[in-house]
N, C-alpha and C positions, 0 to 999 in steps of 0.2 A: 388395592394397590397392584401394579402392574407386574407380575412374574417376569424379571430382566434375566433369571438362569441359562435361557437359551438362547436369546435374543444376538443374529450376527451382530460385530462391535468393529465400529469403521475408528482408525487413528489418526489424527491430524497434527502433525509435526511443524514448529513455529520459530524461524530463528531471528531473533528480535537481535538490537542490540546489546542490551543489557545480559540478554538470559534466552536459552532455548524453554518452549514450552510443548508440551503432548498434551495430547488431550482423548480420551476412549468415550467413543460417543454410540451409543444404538439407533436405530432406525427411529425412535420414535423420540429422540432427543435428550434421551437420558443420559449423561455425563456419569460414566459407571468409574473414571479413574483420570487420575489429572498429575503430569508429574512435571519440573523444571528442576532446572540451573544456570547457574551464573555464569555470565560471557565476561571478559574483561579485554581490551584493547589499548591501544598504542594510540594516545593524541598529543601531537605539538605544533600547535596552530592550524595550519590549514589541512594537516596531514591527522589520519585517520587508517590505520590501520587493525587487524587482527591477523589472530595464526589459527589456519583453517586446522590445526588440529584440536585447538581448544573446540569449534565445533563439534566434533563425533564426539571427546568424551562428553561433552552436553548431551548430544544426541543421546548418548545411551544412558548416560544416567537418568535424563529426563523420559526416556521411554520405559525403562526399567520401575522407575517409581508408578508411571500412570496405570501398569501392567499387574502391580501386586493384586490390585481386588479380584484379577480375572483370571481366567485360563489363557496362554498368548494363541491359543489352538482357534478361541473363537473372535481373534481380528482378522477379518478380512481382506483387508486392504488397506495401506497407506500411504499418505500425500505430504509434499515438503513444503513450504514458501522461507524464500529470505527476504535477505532486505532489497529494494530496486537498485539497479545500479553496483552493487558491490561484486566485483570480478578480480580474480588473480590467473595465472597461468602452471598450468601440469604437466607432465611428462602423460606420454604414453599409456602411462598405467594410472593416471591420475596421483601421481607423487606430487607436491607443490612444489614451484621453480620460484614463486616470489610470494609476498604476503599479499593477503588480501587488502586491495584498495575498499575502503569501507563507502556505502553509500552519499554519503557526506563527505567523503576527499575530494578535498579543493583546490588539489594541485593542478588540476589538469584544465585551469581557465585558457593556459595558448593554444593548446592540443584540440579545445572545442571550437574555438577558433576555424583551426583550420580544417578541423571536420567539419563544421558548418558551411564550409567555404569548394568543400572535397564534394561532400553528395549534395549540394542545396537543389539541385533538381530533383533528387530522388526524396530528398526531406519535403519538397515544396508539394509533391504528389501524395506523399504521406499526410502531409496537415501538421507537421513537429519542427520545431528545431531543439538541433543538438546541444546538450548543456553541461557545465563542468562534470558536473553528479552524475552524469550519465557514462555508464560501461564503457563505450566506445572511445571516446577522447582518453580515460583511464590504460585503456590497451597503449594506445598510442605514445602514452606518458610511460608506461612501464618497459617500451621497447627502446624509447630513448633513454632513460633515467634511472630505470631499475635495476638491482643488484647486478643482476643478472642479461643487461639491455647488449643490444648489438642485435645485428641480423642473423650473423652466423649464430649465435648463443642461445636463440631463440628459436631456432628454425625450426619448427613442427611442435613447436607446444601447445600445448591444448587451451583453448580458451574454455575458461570452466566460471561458472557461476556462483554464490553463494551454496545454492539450495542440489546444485549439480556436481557439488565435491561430495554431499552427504549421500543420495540418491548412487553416484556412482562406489562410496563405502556399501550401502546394504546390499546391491544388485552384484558386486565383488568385481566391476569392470566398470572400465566409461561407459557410459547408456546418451543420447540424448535430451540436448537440453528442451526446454519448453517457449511457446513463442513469448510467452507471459514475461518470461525472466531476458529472454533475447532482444527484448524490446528496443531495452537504452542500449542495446549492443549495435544496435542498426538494421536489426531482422526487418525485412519487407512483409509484414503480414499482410498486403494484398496480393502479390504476387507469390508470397508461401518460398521466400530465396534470401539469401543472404547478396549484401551489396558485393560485387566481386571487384568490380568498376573500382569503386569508393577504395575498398580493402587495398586495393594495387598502388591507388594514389596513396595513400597513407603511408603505404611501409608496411603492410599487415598481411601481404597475399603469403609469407612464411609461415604462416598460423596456420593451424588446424580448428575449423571452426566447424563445431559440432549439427550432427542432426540435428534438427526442430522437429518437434513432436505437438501436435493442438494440448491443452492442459485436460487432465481424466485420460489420457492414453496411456495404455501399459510400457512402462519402462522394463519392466522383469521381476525378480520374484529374490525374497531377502534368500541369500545363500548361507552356508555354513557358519561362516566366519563370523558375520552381521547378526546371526541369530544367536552365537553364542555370548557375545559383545549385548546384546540389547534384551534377551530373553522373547523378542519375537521367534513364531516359527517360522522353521524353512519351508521356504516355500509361500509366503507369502505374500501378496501382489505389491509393487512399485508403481504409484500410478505419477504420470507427470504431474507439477505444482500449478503453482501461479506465483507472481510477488504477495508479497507482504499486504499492500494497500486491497491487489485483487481478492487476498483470501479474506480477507474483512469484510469485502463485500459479499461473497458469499455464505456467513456467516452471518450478512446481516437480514437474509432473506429478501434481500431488493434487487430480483432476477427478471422483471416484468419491464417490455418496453416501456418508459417514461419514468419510473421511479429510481429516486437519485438516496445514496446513505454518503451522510458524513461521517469519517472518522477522525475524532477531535481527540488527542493524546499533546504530546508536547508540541505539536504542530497540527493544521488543518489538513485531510484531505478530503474530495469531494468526488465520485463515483456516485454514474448513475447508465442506464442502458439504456440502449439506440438500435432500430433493425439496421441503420446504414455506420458508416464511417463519418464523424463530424471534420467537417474543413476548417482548421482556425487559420486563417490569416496572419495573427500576431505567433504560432507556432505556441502557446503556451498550454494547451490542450492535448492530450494525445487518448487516442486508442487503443486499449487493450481487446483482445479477442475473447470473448465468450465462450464457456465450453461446448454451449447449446445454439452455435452459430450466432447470437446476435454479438453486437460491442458495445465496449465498457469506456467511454470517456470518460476522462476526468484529468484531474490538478493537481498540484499538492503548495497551500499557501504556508508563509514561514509565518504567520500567526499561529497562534493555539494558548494552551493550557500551561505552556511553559515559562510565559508571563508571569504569572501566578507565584510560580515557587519564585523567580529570580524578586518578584515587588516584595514578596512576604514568606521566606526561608523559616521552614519553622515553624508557619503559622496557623492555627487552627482554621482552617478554610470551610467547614461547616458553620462553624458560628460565625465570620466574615461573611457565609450567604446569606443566613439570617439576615444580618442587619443592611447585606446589601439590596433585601427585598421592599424596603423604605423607602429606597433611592432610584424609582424608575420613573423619568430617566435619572443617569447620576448629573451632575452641574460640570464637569468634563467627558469630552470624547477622544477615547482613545483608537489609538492604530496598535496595537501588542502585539509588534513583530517579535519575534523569538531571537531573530540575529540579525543582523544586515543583510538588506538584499529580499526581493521580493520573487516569486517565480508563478503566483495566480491568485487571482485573475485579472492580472497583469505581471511584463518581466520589466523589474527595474533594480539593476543590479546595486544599485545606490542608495537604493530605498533605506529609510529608517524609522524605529519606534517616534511616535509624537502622543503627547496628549495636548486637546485644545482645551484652556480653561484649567482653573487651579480646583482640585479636587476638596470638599470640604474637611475629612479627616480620613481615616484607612476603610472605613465601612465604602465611603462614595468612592474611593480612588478603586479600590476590588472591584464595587458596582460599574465603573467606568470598562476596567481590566475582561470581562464578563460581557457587556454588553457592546465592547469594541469587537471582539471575537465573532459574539453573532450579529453584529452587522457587515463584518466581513464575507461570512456564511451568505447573508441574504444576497451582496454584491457578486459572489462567487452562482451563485444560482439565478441571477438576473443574466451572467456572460452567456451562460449554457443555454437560456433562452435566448440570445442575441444573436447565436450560433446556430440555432434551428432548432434544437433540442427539444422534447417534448419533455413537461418537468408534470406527471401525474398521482392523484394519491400524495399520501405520508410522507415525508420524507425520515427515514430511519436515521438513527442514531447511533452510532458506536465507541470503541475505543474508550480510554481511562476516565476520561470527564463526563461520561454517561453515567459513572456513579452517583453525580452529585442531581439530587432529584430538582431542586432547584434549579440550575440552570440548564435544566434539559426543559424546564417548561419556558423559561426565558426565552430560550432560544427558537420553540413552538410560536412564541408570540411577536417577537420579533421578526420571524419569517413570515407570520399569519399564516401557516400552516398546520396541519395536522401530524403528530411526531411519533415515530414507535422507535420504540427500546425493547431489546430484544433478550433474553432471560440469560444467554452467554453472549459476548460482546467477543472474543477468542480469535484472533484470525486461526489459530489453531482448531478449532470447529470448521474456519469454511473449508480445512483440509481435509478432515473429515468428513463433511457434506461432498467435496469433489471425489474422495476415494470413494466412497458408497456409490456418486453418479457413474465415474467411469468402472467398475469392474458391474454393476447392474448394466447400463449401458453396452458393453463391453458381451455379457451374456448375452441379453437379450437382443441384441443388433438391431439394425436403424428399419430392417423390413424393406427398404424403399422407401418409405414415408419421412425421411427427413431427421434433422438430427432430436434426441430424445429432447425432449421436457425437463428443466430443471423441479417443474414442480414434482418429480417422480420422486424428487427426495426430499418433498417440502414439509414434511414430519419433523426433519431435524433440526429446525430453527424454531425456538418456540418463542412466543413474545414476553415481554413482562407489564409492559407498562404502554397504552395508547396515550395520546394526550394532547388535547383538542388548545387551540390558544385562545387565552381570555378576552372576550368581549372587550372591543377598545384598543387591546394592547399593541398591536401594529399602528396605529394611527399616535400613540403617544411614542414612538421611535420614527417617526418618519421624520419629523425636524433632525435628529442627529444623524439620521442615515443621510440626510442630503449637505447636510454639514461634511460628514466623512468624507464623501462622493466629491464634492467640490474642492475638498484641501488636497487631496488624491491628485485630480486633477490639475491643481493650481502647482503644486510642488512640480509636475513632469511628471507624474509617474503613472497614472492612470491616462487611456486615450478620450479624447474629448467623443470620440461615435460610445464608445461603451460608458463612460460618465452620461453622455445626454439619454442613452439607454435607460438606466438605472433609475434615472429622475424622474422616467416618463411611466417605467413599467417595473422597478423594482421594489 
């Protein structure tokens, strides 16, 4: 057995939205301490709010529990992700002046509107368009609409992020934010600039819009206050984050050009890495930046796992896979969107759930629910190759429905791919995994030779489970993947070039 008494212990910090999660992780993947808490927020209908204070005491309780097995003398370093998209504004010293618009506030469909309409050059060079969900149209919403909206009322507030109110409580001042999180903000990460153009048309050039920092850069070091609050020591390094979706992916150990992880929770997302920037035409694709220079394409589809609870509340969903393992294929094909409205891989804001065909009884309608999801996965992975994308190796697995060891192999076979599941699933790990890269990083410097290696920390992802897809099993899904593909199509919502894609090479 491995002597973990000395071993440095990197922290990764996770703000979902149910609950913050920590996680104390060693160089060699050992998970020495894990602690969380409960988030609670404000919904009525399209609106989706939180109070960033409920945050920090998350934070600190959630740090404080993961910290009991160890000394806090030997963390080295820690990293934050929040949700994409969720922005509120600060004063000066980081006080909040409004609540947090949560990632999924959906008031801001005019305001994207006319941000899409504000930068479409600067988006159309990016490869994105602007979406409700996204930070930016949010801003725009809270300077007309919010508590506190007008020009004068707002003049020099700080535009602050999820993971950038936290970061700025340990470091005990505003720090900059990260390109990760400034994304949906309108950050130019090719050009390394925030749109100033865009900002002026908006109404927004009254802001104060924070440094960008690449993610694994030092923000600062937990001070007094933060360390008495958290039981971390002073002095401890603040490395920049990433979102939510990005920290999953480093967590999932799929760091290598061409390999893509999905994380499948109550929605789909798909992340996978590129030496270049991909170009999407329909804008439903975007780029995140790499800590280790390359980029992080991907989507996030409003299918998933969250089907599931709303068809069968309650329901013992291990033995529903059971008997959904009889049923391949099931006698209907489902679309199990989660909510209305689609955003990959295709945007069809009208989109809705369907199933075709009457399901025999709850075991085939689950098998339906289950195998609608990964034939979404395989369509979602057909666009990326449409796109140029190189799709190589395994595709890894993450998030809450990688517990269920069933249809992690479903979904193996379905794609006709080879699948790994990883032994922590935590985007709370891939913070962890980023604190270790940028403070090693960080020490060790680049030499001239270019930016480090993520495999420098590739101890910390351990796997659990490889898993090869059964003989056959892709070719007894291809009748209903071409099924999906065409109702997609027929309905409007899918494009007739990425359906004839699909058909040919999906």
């Amino acid at each position: 057995m491995t002597d973990t008494r000395h071993q440095d212990v990197w922290l990764g910090v996770d703000l979902g939205t149910q609950g913050v999660r920590a996680l104390a992780v060693t160089d060699d993947g050992r998970v020495l301490g894990r602690g969380s808490a409960p988030l609670a927020g404000h919904r009525d209908g399209n609106r989706h709010e939180q109070s960033p204070s409920d945050w920090w005491d998350g934070v600190r309780a959630a740090i404080r529990r993961a910290l009991r097995p160890l000394a806090a003398a030997r963390v080295r370093g820690l990293a934050v992700c929040g949700t994409s998209g969720t922005v509120l504004l600060t004063d000066s010293r980081g006080t909040p002046l409004t609540p947090a618009l949560m990632y999924d506030d959906g008031r801001a469909g005019a305001e994207a509107r006319i941000a899409q309409e504000a930068g479409a050059e600067v988006w159309r060079s990016l490869g994105h368009r602007i979406q409700p969900s996204w930070a930016l149209p949010k801003l725009v919403w809270l300077t007309r609409h919010g508590r506190h909206s007008g020009a004068s009322a707002l003049r020099g507030a700080r535009v602050c992020h999820q993971a950038d109110f936290i970061t700025t409580r340990l470091v005990g001042r505003p720090v900059p934010t990260d390109s990760s999180h400034a994304l949906k903000t309108g950050y130019d990460q090719h050009t390394g600039a925030w749109p100033t153009a865009v900002h002026e048309e908006l109404g927004l050039s009254g802001l104060d819009f924070p440094a960008v920092l690449p993610p694994g850069a030092p923000l600062g070091t937990v001070c007094r206050e933060a360390a008495d609050a958290t039981g971390l020591a002073e002095g401890t390094p603040v490395l920049a984050g990433m979102t939510d979706g990005c920290a999953a992916q480093l967590g999932s150990g799929a760091w290598e050009v061409g390999q893509w992880n999905t994380v499948l929770g109550t929605t789909l997302v798909l992340k996978g890495v590129t030496a270049a920037p991909l170009h999407d035409p329909d804008g439903v694709l975007y780029s995140h930046r790499s800590p280790d220079g390359h980029w992080l394409p991907g989507g996030a589809s409003s299918v998933g796992a969250g089907a599931l609870s709303r068809a069968f509340p309650d329901a013992d969903l291990a033995r529903l896979d059971r008997l959904a393992a009889a049923r391949e294929p099931s006698r209907a094909v489902a679309y199990p969107l989660v909510s209305r409205g689609e955003r990959f891989p295709f945007l069809a804001s009208d989109a809705e759930a369907f199933m075709l065909g009457r399901p025999a009884d709850d075991a085939d309608r689950h098998a339906a629910l289950l195998q609608g999801v990964a034939l979404v996965e395989r369509l979602c992975l057909a666009y990326v190759r449409l796109l140029g994308a190189p799709v190589e190796g395994p595709v890894t697995f993450t998030g809450g429905a990688s517990r269920s060891p069933y249809w992690n192999q479903l979904r193996a076979d379905v794609l006709g791919r080879s699948a790994v599941v990883p032994e922590h699933t935590d985007s709370a790990l891939g913070m962890a995994v980023l604190a270790a890269y940028g403070v090693t990083r960080d020490g060790a410097g680049s030499g001239g030779a270019g930016p480090t290696p993520l495999s420098a920390v590739r101890g910390m992802v351990r796997v659990r489970t490889v898993l090869e897809p059964r003989p056959g099993a892709a070719r007894r899904f291809a009748e209903p993947f071409g099924t999906l593909v065409g109702e997609l199509e027929r309905r409007g919502w899918l494009p007739s070039r990425t359906a004839a894609y699909a058909r040919e090479h999906g």
